[in-house]
mmCIF file of the protein (N, C-alpha, C, O) and its ligand, coordinates in Angstrom:
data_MODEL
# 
_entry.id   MODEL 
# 
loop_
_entity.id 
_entity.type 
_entity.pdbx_number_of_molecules 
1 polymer     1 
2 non-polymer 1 
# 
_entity_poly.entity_id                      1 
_entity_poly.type                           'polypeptide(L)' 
_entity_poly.nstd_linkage                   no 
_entity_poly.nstd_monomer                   no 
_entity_poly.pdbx_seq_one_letter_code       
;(UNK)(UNK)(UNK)(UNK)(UNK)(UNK)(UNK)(UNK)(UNK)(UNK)(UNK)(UNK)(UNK)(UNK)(UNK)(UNK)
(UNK)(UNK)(UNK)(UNK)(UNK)(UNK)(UNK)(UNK)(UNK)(UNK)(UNK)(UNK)(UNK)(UNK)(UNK)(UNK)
(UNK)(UNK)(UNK)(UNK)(UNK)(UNK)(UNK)(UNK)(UNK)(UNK)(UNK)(UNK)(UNK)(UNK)(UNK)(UNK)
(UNK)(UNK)(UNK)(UNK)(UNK)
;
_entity_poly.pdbx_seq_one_letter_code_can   XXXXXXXXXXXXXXXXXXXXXXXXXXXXXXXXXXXXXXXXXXXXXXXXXXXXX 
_entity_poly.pdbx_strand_id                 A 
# 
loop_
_entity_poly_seq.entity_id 
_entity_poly_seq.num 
_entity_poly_seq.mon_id 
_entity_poly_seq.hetero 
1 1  UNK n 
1 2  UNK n 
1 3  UNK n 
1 4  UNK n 
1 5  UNK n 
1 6  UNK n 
1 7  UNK n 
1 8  UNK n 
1 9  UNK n 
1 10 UNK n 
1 11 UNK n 
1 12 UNK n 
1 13 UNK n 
1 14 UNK n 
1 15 UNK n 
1 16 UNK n 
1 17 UNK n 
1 18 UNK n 
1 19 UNK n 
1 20 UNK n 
1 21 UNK n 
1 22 UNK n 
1 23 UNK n 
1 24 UNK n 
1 25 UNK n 
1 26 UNK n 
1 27 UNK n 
1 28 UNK n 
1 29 UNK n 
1 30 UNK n 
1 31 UNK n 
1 32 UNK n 
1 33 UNK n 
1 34 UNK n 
1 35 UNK n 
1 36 UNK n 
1 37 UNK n 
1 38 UNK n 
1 39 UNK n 
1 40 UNK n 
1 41 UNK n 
1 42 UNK n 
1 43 UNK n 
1 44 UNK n 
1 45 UNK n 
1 46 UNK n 
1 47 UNK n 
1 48 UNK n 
1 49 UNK n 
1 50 UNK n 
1 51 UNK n 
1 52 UNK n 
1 53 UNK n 
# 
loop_
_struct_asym.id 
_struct_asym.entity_id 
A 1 
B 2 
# 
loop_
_chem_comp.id 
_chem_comp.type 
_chem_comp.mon_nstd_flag 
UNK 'L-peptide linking' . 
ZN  non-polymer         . 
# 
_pdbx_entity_nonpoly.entity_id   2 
_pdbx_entity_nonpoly.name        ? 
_pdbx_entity_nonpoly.comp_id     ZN 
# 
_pdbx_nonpoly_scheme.asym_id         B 
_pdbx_nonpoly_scheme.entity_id       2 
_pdbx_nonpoly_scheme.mon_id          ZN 
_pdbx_nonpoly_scheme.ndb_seq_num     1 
_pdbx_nonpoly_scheme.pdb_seq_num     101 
_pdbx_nonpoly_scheme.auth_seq_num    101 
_pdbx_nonpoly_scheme.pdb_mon_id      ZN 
_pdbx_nonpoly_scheme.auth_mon_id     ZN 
_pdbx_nonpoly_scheme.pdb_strand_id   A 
_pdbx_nonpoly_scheme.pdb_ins_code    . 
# 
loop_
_atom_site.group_PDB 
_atom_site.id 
_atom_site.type_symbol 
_atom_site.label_atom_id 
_atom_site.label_alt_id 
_atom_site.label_comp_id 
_atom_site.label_asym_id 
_atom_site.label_entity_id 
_atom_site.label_seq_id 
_atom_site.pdbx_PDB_ins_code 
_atom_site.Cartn_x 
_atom_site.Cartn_y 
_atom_site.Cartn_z 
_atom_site.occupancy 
_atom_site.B_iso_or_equiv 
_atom_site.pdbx_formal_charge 
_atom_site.auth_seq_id 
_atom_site.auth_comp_id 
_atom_site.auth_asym_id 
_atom_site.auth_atom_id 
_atom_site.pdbx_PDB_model_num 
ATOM   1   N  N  . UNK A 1 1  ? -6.746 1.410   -22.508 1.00 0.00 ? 1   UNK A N  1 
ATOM   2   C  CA . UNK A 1 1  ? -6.221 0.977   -21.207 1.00 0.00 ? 1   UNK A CA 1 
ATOM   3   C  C  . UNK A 1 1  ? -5.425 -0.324  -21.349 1.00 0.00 ? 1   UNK A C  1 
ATOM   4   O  O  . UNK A 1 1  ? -5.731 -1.284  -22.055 1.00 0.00 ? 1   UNK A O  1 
ATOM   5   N  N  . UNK A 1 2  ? -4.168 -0.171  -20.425 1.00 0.00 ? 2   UNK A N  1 
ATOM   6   C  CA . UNK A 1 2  ? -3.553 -1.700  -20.439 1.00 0.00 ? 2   UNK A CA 1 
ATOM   7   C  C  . UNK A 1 2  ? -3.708 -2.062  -19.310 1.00 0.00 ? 2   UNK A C  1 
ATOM   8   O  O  . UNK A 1 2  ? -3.726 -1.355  -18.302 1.00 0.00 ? 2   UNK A O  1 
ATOM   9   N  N  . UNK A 1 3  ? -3.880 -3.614  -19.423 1.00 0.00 ? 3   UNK A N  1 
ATOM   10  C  CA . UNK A 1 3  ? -4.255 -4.001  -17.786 1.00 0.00 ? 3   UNK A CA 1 
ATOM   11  C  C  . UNK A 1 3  ? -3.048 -5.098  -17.335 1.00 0.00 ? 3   UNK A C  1 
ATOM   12  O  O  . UNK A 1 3  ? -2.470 -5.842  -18.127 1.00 0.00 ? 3   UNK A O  1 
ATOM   13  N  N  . UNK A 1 4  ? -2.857 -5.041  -16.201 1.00 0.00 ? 4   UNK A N  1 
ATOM   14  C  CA . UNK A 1 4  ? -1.481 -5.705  -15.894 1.00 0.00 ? 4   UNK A CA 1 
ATOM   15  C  C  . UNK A 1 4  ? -2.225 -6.326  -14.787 1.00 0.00 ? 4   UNK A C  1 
ATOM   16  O  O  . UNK A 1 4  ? -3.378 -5.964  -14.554 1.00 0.00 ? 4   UNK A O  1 
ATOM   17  N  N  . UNK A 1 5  ? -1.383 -7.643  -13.777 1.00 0.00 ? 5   UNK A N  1 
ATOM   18  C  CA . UNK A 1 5  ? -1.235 -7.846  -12.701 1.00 0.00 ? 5   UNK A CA 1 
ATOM   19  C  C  . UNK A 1 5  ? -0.497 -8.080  -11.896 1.00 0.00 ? 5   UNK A C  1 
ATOM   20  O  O  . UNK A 1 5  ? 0.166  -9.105  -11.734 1.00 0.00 ? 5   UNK A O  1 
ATOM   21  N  N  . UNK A 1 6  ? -0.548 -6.760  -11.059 1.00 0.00 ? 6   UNK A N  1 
ATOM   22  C  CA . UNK A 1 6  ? 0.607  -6.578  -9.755  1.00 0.00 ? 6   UNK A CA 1 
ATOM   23  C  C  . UNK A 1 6  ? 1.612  -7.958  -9.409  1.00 0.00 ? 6   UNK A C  1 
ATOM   24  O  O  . UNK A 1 6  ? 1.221  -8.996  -8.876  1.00 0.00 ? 6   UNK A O  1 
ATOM   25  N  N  . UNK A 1 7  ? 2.576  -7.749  -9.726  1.00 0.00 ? 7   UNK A N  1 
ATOM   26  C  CA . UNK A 1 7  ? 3.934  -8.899  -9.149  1.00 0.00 ? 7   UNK A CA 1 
ATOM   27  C  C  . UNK A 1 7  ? 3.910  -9.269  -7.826  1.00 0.00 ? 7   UNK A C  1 
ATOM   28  O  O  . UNK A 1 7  ? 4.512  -10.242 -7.372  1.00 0.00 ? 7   UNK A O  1 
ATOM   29  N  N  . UNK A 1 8  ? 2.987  -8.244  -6.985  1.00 0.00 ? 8   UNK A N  1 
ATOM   30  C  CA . UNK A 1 8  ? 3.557  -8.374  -5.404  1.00 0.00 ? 8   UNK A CA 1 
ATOM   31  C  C  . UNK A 1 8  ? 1.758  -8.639  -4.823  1.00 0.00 ? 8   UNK A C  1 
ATOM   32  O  O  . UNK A 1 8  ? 1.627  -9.272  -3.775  1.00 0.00 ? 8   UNK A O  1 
ATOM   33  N  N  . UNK A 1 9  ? 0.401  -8.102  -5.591  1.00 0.00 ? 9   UNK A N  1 
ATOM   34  C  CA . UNK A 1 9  ? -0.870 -8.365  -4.470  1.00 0.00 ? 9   UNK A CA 1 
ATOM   35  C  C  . UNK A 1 9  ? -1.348 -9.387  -5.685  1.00 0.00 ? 9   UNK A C  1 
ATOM   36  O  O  . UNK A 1 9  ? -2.116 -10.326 -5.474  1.00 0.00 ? 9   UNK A O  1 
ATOM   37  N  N  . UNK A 1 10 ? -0.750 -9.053  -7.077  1.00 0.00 ? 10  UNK A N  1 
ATOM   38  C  CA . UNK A 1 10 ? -1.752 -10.088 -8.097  1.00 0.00 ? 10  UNK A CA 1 
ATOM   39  C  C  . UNK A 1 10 ? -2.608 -9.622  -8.222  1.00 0.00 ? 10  UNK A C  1 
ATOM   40  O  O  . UNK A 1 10 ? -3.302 -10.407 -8.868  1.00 0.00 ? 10  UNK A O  1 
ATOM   41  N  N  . UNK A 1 11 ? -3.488 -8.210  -7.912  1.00 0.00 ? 11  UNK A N  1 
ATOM   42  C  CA . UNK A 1 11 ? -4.117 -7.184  -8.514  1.00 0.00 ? 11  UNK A CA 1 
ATOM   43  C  C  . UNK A 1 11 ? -4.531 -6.954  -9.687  1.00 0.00 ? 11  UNK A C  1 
ATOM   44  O  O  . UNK A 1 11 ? -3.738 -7.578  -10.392 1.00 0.00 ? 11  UNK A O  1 
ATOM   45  N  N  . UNK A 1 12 ? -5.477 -6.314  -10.535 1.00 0.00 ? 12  UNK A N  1 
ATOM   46  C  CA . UNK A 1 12 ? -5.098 -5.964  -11.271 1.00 0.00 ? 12  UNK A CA 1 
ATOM   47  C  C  . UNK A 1 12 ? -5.446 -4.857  -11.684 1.00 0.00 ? 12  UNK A C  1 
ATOM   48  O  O  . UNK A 1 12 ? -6.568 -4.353  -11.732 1.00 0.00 ? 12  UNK A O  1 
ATOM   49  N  N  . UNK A 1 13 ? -3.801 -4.211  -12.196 1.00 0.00 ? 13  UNK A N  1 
ATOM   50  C  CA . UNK A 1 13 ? -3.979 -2.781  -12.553 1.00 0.00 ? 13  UNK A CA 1 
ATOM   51  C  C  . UNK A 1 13 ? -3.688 -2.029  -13.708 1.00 0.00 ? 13  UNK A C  1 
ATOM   52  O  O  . UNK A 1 13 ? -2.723 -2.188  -14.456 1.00 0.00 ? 13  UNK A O  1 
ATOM   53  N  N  . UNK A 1 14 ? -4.766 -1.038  -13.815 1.00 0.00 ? 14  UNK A N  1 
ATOM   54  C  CA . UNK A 1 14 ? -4.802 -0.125  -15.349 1.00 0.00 ? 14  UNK A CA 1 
ATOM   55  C  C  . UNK A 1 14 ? -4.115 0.927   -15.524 1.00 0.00 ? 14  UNK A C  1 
ATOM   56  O  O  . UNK A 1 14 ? -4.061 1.782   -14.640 1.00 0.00 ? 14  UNK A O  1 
ATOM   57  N  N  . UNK A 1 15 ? -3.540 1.041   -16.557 1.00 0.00 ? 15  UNK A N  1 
ATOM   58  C  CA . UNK A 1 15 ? -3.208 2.397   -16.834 1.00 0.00 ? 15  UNK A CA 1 
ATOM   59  C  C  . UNK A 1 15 ? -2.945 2.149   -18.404 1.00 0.00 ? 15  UNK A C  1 
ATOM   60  O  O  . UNK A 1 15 ? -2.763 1.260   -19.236 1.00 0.00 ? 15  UNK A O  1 
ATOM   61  N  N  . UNK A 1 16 ? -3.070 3.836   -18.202 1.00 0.00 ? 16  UNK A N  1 
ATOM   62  C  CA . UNK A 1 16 ? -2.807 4.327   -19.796 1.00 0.00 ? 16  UNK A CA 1 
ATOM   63  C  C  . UNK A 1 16 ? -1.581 3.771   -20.882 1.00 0.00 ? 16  UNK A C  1 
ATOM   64  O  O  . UNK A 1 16 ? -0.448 3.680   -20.409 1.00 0.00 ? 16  UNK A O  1 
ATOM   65  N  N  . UNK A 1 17 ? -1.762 3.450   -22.130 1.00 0.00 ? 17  UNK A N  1 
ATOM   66  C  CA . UNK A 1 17 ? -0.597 2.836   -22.796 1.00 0.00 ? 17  UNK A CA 1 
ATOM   67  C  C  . UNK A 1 17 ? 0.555  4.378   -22.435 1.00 0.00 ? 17  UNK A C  1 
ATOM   68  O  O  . UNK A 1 17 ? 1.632  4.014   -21.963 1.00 0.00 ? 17  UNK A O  1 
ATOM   69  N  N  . UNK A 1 18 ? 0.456  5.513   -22.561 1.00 0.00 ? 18  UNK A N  1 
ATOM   70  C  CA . UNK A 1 18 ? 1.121  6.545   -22.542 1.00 0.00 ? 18  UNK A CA 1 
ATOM   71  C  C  . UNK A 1 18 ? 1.522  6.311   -21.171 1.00 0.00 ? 18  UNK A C  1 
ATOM   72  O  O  . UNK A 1 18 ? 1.800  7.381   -20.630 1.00 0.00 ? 18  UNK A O  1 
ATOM   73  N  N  . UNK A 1 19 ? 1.647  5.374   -20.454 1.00 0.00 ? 19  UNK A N  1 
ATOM   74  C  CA . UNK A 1 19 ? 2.053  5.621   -18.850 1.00 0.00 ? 19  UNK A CA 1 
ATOM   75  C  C  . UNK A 1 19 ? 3.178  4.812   -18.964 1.00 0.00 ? 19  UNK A C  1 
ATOM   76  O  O  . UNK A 1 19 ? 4.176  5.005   -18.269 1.00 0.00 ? 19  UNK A O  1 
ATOM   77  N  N  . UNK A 1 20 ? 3.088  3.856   -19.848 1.00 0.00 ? 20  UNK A N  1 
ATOM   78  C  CA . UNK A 1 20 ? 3.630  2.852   -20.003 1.00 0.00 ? 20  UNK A CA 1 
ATOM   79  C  C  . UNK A 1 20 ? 4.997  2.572   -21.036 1.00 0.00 ? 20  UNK A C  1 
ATOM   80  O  O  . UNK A 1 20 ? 4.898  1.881   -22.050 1.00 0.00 ? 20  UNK A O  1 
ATOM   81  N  N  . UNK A 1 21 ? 6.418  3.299   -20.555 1.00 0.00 ? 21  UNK A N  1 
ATOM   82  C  CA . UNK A 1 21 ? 7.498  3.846   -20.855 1.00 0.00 ? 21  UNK A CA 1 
ATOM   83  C  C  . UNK A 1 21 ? 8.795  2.847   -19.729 1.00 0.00 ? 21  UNK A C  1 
ATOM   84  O  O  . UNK A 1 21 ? 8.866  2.746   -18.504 1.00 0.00 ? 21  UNK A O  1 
ATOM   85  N  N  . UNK A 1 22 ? 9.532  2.343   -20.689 1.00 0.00 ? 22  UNK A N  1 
ATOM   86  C  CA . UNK A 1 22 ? 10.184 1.690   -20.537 1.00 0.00 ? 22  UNK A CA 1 
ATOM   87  C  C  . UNK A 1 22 ? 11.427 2.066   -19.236 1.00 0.00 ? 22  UNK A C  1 
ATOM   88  O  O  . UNK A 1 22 ? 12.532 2.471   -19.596 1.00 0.00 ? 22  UNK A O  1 
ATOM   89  N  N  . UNK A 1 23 ? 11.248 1.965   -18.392 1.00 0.00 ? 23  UNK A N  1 
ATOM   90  C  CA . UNK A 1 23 ? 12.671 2.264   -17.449 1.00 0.00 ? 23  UNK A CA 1 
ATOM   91  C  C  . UNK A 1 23 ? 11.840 3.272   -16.110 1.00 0.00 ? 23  UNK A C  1 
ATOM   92  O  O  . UNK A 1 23 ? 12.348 3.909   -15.187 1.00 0.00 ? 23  UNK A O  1 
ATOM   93  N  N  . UNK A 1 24 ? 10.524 3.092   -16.461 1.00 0.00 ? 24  UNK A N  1 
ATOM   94  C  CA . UNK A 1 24 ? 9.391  4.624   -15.868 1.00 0.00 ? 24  UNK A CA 1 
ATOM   95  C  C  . UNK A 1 24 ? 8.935  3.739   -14.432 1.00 0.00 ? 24  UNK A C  1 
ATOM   96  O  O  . UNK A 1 24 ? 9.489  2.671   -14.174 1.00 0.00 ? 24  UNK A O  1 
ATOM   97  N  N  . UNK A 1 25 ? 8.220  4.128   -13.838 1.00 0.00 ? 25  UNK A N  1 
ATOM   98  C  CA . UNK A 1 25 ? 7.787  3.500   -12.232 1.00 0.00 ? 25  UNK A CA 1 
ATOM   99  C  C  . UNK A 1 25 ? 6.059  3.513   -12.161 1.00 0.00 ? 25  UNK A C  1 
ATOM   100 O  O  . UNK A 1 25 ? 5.317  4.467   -11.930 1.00 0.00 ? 25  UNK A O  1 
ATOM   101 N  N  . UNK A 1 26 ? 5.749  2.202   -12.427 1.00 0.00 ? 26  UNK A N  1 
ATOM   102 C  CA . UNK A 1 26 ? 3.970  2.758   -12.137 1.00 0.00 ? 26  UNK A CA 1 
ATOM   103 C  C  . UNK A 1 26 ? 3.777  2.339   -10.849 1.00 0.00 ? 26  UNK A C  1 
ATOM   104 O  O  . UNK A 1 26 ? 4.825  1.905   -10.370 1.00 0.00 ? 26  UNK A O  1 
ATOM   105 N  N  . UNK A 1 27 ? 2.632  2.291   -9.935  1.00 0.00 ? 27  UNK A N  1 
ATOM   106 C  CA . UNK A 1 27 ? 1.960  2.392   -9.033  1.00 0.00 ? 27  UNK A CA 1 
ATOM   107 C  C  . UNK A 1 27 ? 0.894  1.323   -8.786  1.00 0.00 ? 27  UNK A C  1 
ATOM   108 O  O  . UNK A 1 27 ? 0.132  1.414   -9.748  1.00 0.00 ? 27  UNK A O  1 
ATOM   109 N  N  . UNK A 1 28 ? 0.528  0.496   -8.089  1.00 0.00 ? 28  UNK A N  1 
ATOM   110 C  CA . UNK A 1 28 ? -0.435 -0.558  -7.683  1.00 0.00 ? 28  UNK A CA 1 
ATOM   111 C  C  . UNK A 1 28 ? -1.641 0.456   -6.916  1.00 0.00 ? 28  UNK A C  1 
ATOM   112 O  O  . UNK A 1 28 ? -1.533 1.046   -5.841  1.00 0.00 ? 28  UNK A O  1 
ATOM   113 N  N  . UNK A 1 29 ? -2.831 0.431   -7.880  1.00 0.00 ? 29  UNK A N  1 
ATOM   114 C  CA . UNK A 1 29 ? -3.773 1.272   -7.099  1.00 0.00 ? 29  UNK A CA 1 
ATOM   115 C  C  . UNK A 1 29 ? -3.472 0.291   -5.506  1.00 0.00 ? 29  UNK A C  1 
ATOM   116 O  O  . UNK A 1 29 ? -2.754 0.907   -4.718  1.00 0.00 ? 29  UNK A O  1 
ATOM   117 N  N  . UNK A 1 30 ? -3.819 -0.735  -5.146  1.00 0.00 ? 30  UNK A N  1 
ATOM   118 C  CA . UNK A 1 30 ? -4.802 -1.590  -4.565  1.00 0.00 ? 30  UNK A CA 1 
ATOM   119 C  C  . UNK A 1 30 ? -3.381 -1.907  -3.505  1.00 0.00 ? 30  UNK A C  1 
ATOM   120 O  O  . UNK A 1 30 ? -3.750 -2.177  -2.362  1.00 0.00 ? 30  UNK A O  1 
ATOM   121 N  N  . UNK A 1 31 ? -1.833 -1.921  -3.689  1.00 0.00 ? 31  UNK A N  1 
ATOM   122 C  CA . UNK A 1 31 ? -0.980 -2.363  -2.370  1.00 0.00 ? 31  UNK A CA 1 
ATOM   123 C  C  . UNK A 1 31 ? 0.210  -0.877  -2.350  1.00 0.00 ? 31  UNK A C  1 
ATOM   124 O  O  . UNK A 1 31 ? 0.987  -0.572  -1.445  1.00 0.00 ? 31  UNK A O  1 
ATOM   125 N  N  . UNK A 1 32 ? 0.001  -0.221  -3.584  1.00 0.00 ? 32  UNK A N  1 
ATOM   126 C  CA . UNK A 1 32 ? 1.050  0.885   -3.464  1.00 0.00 ? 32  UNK A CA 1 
ATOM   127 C  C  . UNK A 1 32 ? 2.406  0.585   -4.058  1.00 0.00 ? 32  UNK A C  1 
ATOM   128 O  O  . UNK A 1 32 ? 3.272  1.360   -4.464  1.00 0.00 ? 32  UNK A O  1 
ATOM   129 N  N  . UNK A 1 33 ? 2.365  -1.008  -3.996  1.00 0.00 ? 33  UNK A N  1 
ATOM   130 C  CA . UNK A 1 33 ? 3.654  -1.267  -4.621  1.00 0.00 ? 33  UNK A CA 1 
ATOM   131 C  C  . UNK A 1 33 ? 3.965  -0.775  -5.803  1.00 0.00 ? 33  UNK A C  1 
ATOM   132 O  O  . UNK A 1 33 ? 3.119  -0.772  -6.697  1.00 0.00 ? 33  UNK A O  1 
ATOM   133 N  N  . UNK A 1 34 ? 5.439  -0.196  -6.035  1.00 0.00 ? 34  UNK A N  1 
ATOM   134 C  CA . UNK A 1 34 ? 6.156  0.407   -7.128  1.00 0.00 ? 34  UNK A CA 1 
ATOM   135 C  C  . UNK A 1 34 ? 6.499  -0.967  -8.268  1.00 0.00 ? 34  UNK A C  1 
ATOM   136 O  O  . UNK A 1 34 ? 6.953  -2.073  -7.974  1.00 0.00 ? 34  UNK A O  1 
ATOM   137 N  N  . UNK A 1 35 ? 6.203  -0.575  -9.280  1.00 0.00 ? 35  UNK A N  1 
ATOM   138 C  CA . UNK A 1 35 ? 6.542  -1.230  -10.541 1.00 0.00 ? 35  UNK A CA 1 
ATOM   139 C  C  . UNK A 1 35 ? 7.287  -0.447  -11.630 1.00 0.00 ? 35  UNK A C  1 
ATOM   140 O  O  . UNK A 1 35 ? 7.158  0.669   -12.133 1.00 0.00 ? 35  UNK A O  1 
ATOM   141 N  N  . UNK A 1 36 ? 8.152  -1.528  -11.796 1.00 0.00 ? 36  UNK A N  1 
ATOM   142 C  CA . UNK A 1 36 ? 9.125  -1.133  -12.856 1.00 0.00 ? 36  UNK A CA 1 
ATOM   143 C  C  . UNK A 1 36 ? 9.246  -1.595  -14.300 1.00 0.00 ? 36  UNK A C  1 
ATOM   144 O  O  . UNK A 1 36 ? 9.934  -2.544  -14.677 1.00 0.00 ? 36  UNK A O  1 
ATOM   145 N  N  . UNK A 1 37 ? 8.394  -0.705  -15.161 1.00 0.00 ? 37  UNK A N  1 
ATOM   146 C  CA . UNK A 1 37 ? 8.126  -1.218  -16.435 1.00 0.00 ? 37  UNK A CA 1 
ATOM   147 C  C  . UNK A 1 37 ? 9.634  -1.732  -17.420 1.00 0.00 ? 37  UNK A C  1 
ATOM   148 O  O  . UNK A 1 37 ? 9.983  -0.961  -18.314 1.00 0.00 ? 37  UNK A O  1 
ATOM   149 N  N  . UNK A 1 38 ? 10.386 -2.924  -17.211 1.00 0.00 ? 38  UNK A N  1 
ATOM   150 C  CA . UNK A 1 38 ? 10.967 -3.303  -17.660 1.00 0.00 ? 38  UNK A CA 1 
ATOM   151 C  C  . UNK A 1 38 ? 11.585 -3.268  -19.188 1.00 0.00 ? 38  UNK A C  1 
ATOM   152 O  O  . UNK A 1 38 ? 12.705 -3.091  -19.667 1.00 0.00 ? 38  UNK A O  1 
ATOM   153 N  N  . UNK A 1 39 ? 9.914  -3.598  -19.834 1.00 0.00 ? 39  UNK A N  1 
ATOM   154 C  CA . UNK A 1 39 ? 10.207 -3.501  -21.524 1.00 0.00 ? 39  UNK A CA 1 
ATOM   155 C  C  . UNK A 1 39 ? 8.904  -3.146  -21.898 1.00 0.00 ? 39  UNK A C  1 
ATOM   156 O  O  . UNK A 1 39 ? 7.891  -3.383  -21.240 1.00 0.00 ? 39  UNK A O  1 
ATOM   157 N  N  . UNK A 1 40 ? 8.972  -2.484  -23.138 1.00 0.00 ? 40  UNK A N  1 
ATOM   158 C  CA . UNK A 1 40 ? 7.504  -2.260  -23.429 1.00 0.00 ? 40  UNK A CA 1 
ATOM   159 C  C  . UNK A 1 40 ? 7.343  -3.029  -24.452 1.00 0.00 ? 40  UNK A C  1 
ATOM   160 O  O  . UNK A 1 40 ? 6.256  -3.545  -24.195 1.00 0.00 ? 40  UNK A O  1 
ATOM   161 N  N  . UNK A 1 41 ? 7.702  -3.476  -25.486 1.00 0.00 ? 41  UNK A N  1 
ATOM   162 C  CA . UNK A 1 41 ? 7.151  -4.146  -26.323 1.00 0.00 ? 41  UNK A CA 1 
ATOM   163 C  C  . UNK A 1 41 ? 8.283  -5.542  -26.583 1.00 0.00 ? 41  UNK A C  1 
ATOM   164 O  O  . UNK A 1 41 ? 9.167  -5.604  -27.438 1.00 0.00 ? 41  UNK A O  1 
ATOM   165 N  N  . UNK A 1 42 ? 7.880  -6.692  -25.446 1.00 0.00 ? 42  UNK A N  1 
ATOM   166 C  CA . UNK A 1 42 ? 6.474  -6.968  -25.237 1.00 0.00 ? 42  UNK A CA 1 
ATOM   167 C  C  . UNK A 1 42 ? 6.728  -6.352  -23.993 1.00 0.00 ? 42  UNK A C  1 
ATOM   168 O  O  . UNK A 1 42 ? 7.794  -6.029  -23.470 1.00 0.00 ? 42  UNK A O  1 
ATOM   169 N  N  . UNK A 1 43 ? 5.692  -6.258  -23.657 1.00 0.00 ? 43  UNK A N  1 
ATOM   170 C  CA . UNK A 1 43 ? 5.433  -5.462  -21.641 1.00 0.00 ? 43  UNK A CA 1 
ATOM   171 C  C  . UNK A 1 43 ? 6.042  -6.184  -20.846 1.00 0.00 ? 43  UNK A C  1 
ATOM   172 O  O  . UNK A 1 43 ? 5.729  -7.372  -20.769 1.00 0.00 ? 43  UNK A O  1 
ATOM   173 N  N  . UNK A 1 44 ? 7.068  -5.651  -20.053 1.00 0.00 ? 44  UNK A N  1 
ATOM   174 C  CA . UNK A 1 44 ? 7.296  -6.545  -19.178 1.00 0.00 ? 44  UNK A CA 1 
ATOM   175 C  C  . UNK A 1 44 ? 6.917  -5.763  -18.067 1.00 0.00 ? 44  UNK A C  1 
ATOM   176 O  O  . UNK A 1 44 ? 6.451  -4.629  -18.171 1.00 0.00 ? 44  UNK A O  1 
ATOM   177 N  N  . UNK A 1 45 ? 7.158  -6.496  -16.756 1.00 0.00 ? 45  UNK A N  1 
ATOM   178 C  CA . UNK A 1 45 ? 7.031  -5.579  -15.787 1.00 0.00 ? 45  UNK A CA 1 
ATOM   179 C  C  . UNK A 1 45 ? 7.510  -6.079  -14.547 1.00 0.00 ? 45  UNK A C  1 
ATOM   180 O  O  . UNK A 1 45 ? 7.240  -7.274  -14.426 1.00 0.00 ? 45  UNK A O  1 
ATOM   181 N  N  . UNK A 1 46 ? 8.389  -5.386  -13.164 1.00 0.00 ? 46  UNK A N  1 
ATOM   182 C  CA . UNK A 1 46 ? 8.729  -6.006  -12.171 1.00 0.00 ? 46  UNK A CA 1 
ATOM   183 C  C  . UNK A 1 46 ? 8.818  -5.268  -10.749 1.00 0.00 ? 46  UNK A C  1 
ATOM   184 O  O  . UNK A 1 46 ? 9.238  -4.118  -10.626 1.00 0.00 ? 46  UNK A O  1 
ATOM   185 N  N  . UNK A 1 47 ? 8.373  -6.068  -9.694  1.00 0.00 ? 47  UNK A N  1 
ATOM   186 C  CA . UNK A 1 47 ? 8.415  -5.785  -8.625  1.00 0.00 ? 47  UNK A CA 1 
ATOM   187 C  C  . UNK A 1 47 ? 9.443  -4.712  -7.942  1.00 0.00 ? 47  UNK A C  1 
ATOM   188 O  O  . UNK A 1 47 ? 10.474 -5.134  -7.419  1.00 0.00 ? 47  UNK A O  1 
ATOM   189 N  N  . UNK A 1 48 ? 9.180  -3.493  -7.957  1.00 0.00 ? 48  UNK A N  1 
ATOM   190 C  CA . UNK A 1 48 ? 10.767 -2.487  -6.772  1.00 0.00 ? 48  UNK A CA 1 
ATOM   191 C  C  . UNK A 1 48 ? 10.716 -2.931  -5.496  1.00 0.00 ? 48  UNK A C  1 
ATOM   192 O  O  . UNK A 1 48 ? 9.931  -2.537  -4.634  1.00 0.00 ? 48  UNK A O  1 
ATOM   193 N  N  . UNK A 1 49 ? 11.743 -3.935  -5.353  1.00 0.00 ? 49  UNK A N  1 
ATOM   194 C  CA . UNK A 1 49 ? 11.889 -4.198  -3.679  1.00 0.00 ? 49  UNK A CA 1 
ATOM   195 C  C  . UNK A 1 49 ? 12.310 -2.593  -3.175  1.00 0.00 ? 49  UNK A C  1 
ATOM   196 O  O  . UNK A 1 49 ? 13.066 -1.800  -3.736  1.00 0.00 ? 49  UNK A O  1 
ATOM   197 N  N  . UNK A 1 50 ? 11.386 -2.404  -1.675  1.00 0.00 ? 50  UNK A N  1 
ATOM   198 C  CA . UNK A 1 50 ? 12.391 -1.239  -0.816  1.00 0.00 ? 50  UNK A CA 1 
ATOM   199 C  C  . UNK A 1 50 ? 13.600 -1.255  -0.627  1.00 0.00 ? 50  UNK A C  1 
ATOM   200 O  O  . UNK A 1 50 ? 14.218 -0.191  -0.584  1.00 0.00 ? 50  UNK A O  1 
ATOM   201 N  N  . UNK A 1 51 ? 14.438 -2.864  -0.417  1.00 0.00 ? 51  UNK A N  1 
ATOM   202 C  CA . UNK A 1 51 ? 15.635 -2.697  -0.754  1.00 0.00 ? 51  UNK A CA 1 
ATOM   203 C  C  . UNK A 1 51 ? 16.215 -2.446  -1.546  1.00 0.00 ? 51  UNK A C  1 
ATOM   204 O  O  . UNK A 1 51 ? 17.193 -1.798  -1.173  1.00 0.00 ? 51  UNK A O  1 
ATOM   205 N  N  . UNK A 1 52 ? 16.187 -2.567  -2.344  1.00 0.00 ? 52  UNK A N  1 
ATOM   206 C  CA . UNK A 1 52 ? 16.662 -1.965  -3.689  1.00 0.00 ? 52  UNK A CA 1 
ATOM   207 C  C  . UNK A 1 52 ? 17.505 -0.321  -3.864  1.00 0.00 ? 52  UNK A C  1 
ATOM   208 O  O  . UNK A 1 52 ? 18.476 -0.055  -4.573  1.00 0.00 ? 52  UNK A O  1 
ATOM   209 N  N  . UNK A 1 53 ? 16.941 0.334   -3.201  1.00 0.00 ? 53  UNK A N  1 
ATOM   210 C  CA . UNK A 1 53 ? 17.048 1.656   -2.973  1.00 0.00 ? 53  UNK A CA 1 
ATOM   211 C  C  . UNK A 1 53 ? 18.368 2.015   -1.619  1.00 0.00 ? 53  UNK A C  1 
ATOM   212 O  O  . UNK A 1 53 ? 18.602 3.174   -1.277  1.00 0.00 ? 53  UNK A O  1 
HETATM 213 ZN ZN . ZN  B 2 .  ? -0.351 -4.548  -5.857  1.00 0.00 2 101 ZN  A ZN 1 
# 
């Protein structure tokens, strides 16, 4: 398991290293907010504003 903390509640959330793909969208169990795995090695990771879209 890799453990991260949410950009947007400061959460913190798990998922699988296999989830964890560069350009891919994970999920905040705990606010729903979308994350955007930036880089994987090293991990980055960043907030999807709704605007954005
Ligand atoms: Zn969150």
């Amino acid at each position: 398991m890799i453990v991260f903390f949410c950009p947007d509640c400061r959460g913190k959330v798990e998922v699988e290293p296999s989830d964890v793909i560069e350009g891919d969208l994970l999920e905040c169990d705990l606010c729903g907010a979308e994350i955007l795995v930036v880089s994987e090695s090293p991990m980055k990771f960043k907030l999807v504003e709704e605007d954005d879209f």
